[in-house]
PALUM-334304 format. One line per 10 residues: number of its first residue (from 1); their letters; for each residue x, y, z of C-alpha. Coordinates in pm, 1 decimal, m for minus. Layout:
// PALUM-334304
NUM) A) X,Y,Z; ...
// end
This chain:
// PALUM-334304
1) XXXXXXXXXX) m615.8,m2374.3,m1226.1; m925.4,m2172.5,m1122.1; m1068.5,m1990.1,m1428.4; m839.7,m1726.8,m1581.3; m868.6,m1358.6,m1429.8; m748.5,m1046.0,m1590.6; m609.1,m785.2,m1358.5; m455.8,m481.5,m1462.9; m193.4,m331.0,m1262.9; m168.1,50.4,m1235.6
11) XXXXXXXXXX) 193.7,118.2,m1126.6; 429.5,m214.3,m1138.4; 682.5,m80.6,m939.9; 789.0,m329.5,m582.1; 406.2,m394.1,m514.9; 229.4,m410.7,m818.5; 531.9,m591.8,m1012.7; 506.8,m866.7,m755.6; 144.4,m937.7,m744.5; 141.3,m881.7,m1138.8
21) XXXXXXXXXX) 464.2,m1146.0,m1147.2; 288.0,m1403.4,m932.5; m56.1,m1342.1,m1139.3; 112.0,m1393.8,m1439.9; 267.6,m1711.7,m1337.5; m26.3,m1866.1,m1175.7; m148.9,m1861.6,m1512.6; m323.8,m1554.7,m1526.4; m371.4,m1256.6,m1786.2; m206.1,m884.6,m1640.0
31) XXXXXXXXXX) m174.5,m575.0,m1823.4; 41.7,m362.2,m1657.2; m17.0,34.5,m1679.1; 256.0,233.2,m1704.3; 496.3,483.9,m1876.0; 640.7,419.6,m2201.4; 1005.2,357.6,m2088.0; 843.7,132.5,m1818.1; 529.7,m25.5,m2015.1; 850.9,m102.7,m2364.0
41) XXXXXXXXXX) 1075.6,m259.0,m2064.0; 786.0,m489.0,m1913.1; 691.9,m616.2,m2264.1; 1005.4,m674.7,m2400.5; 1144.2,m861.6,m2095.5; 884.9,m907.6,m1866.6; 898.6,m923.9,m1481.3; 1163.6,m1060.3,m1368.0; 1128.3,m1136.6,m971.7; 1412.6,m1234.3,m684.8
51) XXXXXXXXXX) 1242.5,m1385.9,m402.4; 1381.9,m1628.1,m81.1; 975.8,m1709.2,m91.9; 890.9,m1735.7,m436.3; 1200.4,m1856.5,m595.3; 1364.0,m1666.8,m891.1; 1164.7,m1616.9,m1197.9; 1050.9,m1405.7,m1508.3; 675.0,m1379.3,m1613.6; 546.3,m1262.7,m1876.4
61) XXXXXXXXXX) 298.6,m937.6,m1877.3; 110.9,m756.3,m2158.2; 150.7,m385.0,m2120.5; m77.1,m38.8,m2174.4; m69.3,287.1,m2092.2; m415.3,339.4,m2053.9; m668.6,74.7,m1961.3; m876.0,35.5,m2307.3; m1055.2,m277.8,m2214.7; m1266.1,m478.9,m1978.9
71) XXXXXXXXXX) m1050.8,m601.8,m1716.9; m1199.1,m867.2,m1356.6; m978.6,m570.3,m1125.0; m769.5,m306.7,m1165.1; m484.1,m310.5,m886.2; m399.7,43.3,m771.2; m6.0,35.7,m671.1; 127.5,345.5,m720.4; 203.6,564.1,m446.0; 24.9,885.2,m285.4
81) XXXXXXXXXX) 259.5,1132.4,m462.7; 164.0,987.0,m785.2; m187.8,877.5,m733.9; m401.1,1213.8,m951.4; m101.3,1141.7,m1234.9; m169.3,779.3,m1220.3; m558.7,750.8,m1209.4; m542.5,949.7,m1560.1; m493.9,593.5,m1729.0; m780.5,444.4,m1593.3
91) XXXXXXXXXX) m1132.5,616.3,m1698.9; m1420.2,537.0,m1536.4; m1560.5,464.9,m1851.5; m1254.5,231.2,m1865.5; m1295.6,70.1,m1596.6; m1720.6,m36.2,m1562.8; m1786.1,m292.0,m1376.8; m1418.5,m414.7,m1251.9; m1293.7,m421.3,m914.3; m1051.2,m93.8,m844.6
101) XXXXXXXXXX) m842.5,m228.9,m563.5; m641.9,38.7,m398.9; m271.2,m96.4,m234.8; m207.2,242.2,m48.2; m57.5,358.0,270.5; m331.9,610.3,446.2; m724.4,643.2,487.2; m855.6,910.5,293.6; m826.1,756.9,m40.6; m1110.7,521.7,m54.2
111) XXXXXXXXXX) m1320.0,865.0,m39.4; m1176.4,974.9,m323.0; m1153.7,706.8,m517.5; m1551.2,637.5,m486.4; m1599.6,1003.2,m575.1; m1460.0,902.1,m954.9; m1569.2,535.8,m971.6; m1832.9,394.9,m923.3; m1874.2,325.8,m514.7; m1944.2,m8.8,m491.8
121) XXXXXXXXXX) m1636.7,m177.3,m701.7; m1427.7,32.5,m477.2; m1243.3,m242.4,m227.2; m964.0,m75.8,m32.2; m709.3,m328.7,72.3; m414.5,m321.7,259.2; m100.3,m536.8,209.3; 174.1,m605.1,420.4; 514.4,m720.7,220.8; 841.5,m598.3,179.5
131) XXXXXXXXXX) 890.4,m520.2,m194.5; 1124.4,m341.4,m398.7; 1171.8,m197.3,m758.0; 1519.4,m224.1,m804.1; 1477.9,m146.9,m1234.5; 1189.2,m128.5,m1436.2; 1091.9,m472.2,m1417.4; 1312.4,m632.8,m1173.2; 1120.6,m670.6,m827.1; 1357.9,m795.6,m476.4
141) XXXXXXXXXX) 1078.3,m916.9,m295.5; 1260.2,m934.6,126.5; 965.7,m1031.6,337.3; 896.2,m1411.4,420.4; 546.4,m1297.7,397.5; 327.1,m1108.5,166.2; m48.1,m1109.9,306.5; m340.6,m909.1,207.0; m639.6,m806.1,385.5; m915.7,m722.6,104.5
151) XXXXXXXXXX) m1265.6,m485.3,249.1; m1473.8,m311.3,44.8; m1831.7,m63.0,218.2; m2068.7,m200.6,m64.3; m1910.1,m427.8,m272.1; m2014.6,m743.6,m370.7; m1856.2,m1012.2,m83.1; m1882.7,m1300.0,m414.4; m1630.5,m1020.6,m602.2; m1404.4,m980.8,m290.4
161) XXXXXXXXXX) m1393.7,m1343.9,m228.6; m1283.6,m1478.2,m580.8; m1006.3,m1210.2,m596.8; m856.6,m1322.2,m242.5; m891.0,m1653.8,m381.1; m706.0,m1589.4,m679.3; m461.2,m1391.3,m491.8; m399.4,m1703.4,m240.1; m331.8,m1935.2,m476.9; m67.2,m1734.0,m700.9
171) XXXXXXXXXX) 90.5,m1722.4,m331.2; m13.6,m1476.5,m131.3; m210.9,m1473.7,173.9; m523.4,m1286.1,109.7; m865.5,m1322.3,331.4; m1178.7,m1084.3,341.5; m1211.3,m851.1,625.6; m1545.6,m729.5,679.4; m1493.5,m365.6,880.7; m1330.8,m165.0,606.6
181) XXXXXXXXXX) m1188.3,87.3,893.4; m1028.9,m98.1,1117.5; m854.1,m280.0,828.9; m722.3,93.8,728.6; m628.4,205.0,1034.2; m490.7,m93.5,1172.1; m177.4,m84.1,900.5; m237.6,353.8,955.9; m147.8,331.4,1331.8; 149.5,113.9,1269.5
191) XXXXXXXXXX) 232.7,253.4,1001.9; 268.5,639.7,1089.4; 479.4,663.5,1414.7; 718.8,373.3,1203.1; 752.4,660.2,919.7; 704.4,988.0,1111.6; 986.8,858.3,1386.3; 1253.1,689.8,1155.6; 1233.1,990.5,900.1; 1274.6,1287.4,1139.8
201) XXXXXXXXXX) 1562.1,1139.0,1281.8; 1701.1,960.3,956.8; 1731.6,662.0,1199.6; 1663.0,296.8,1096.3; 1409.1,121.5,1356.8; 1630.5,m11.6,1642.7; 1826.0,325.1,1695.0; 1469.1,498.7,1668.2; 1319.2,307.9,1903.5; 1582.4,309.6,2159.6
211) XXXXXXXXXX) 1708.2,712.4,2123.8; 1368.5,815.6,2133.3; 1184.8,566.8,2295.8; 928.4,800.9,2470.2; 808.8,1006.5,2151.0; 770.6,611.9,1984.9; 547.1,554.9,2254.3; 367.6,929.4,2269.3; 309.7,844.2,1907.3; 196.1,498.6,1939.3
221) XXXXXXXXXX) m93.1,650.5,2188.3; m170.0,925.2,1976.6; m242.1,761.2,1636.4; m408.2,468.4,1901.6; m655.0,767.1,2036.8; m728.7,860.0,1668.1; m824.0,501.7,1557.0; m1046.1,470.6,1815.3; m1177.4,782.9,1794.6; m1270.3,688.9,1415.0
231) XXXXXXXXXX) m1429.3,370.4,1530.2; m1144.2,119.2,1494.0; m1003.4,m96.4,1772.9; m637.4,20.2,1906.1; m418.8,m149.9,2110.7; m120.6,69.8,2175.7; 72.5,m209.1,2433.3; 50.4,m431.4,2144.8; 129.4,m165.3,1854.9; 456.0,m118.8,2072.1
241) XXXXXXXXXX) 600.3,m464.1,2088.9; 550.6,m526.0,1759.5; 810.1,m234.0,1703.9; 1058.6,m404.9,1960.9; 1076.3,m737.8,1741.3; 1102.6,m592.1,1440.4; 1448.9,m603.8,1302.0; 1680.2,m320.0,1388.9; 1810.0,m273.5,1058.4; 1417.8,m179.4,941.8
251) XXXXXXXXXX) 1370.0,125.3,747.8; 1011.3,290.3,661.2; 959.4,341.4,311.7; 876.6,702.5,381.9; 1249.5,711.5,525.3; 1366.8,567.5,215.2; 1216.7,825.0,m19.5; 1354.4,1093.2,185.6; 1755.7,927.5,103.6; 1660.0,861.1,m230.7
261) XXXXXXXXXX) 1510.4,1228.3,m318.7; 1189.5,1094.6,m355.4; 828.7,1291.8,m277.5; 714.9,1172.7,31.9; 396.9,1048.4,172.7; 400.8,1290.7,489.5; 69.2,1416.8,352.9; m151.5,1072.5,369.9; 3.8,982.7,643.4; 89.2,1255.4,892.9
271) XXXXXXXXXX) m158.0,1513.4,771.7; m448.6,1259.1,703.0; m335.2,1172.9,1044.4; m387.6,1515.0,1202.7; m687.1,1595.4,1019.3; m893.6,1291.4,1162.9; m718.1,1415.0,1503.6; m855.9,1765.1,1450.6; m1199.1,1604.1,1327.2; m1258.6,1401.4,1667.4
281) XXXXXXXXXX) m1062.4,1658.2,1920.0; m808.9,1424.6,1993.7; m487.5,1590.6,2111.0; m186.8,1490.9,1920.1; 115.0,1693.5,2011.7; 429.0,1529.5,1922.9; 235.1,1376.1,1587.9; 212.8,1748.9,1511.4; 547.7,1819.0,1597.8; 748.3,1561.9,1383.2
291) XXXXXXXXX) 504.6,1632.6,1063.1; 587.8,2021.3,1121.5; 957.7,1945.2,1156.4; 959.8,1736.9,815.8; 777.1,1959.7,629.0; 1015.0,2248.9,785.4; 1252.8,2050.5,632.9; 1138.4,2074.9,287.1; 952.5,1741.0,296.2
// end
């Protein structure tokens, strides 16, 4: 094994308790961050994780609910909703000198994340796997894939490179991507007409994209335009088929929040969304429509 890391994980819910899991079992020393019920649970019994991919297994993890000493990264996993709460267990002071890798759907948070830490240990990364908290402590990890794309305006390419390394080989797939933006808003422009569509209409993918097949596609141009207009590449044809082979049964995780009760993202996605939009002039009607409609409906 490569030299030991320590990573701290802020938020081990389906994310974070898989990459701390797979940390911990490559060998690897992870403090979670968390509640009390949550940080007592992870200590006692560790994380236990059910995986077609990884195989079943339990790792152990040390547990905090504040970070109190020097850690190699600090893994940001929580969600939007919870993000101010969250951040309250990690002082800059805290964290010095370590990586503070941010897992999170939208594009405004690397701004204000560098506005608290220091700038230049600030690596936004985005991560596509489907992961799921089913208990505290027990992660269902679906996805026969769980890849990372690791950027970073500033930072330190050695830092970013021995984290995607260590990532890689507790079984991920984790490379450096130079252009911080389009990394964002390549997940951001799949991401939002996927949520926006599938939650206004409380529809899982393939009914979505067949019963309103024209507002997929008016969204898939819009958020396209946006990118674009914030200097990342778009390719709206493409964005599109990837929808088509997705499987039908797919829900958004902003789709399940809304059945569970859950706060939802509609801000850092839709309204980070329209507020690039409005910064560029870029006309985005039926964006504005759906995020209106959910937030009409008391999202």
């Amino acid at each position: 094994m490569a030299n030991q890391y320590t990573v701290a994980i802020l938020g081990p819910g389906g994310t974070g308790g898989l990459l701390a899991a797979l940390l911990s079992r490559a060998g690897h020393r992870v403090i979670c961050l968390a509640q009390d019920r949550t940080a007592a649970a992870l200590r006692g019994n560790g994380i236990t994780v059910r995986s077609a991919r990884f195989g079943d297994f339990t790792a152990p993890v040390e547990t905090a609910t504040a970070l109190h000493e020097p850690v190699d990264a600090c893994l940001v996993t929580v969600k939007h909703t919870a993000l101010d709460a969250a951040l309250t267990r990690v002082e800059p002071t805290a964290l010095g000198d370590a990586l503070l890798v941010p897992l999170l759907n939208g594009v405004e948070h690397p701004a204000t994340l560098r506005a608290r830490y220091r700038p230049d240990r600030v690596a936004p990364t985005v991560i596509r796997v489907e992961s799921t908290r089913v208990a505290p402590g027990v992660i269902e990890h679906g996805s026969p894939f769980t890849e990372l794309d690791l950027a970073g305006d500033g930072v330190p390419r050695a830092r970013l490179d021995t984290l995607a390394a260590t990532l890689t080989a507790a079984g991920t797939t984790a490379r450096v991507v130079g252009d911080e933006t389009a990394a964002l808003w390549a997940k951001m422009a799949f991401l939002a007409p996927f949520a926006l569509l599938t939650t206004r209409y409380a529809l899982p993918l393939g009914e979505a994209r067949t019963r309103h097949r024209d507002e997929l596609r008016d969204l898939v141009a819009e958020t396209a335009a946006v990118s674009r207009a914030c200097g990342a590449p778009a390719d709206p044809a493409r964005a599109l088929a990837r929808y088509d082979v997705f499987p039908p049964t797919a829900k958004s995780s902003m789709q399940r929040d809304a059945e569970a009760g859950r706060p939802l993202e509609l801000d850092a996605i839709g309204g980070a969304l329209l507020r690039a939009a409005e910064r560029h002039g870029v006309p985005v009607p039926v964006t504005a429509r759906l995020v209106r409609e959910l937030r009409e409906a008391g999202f």
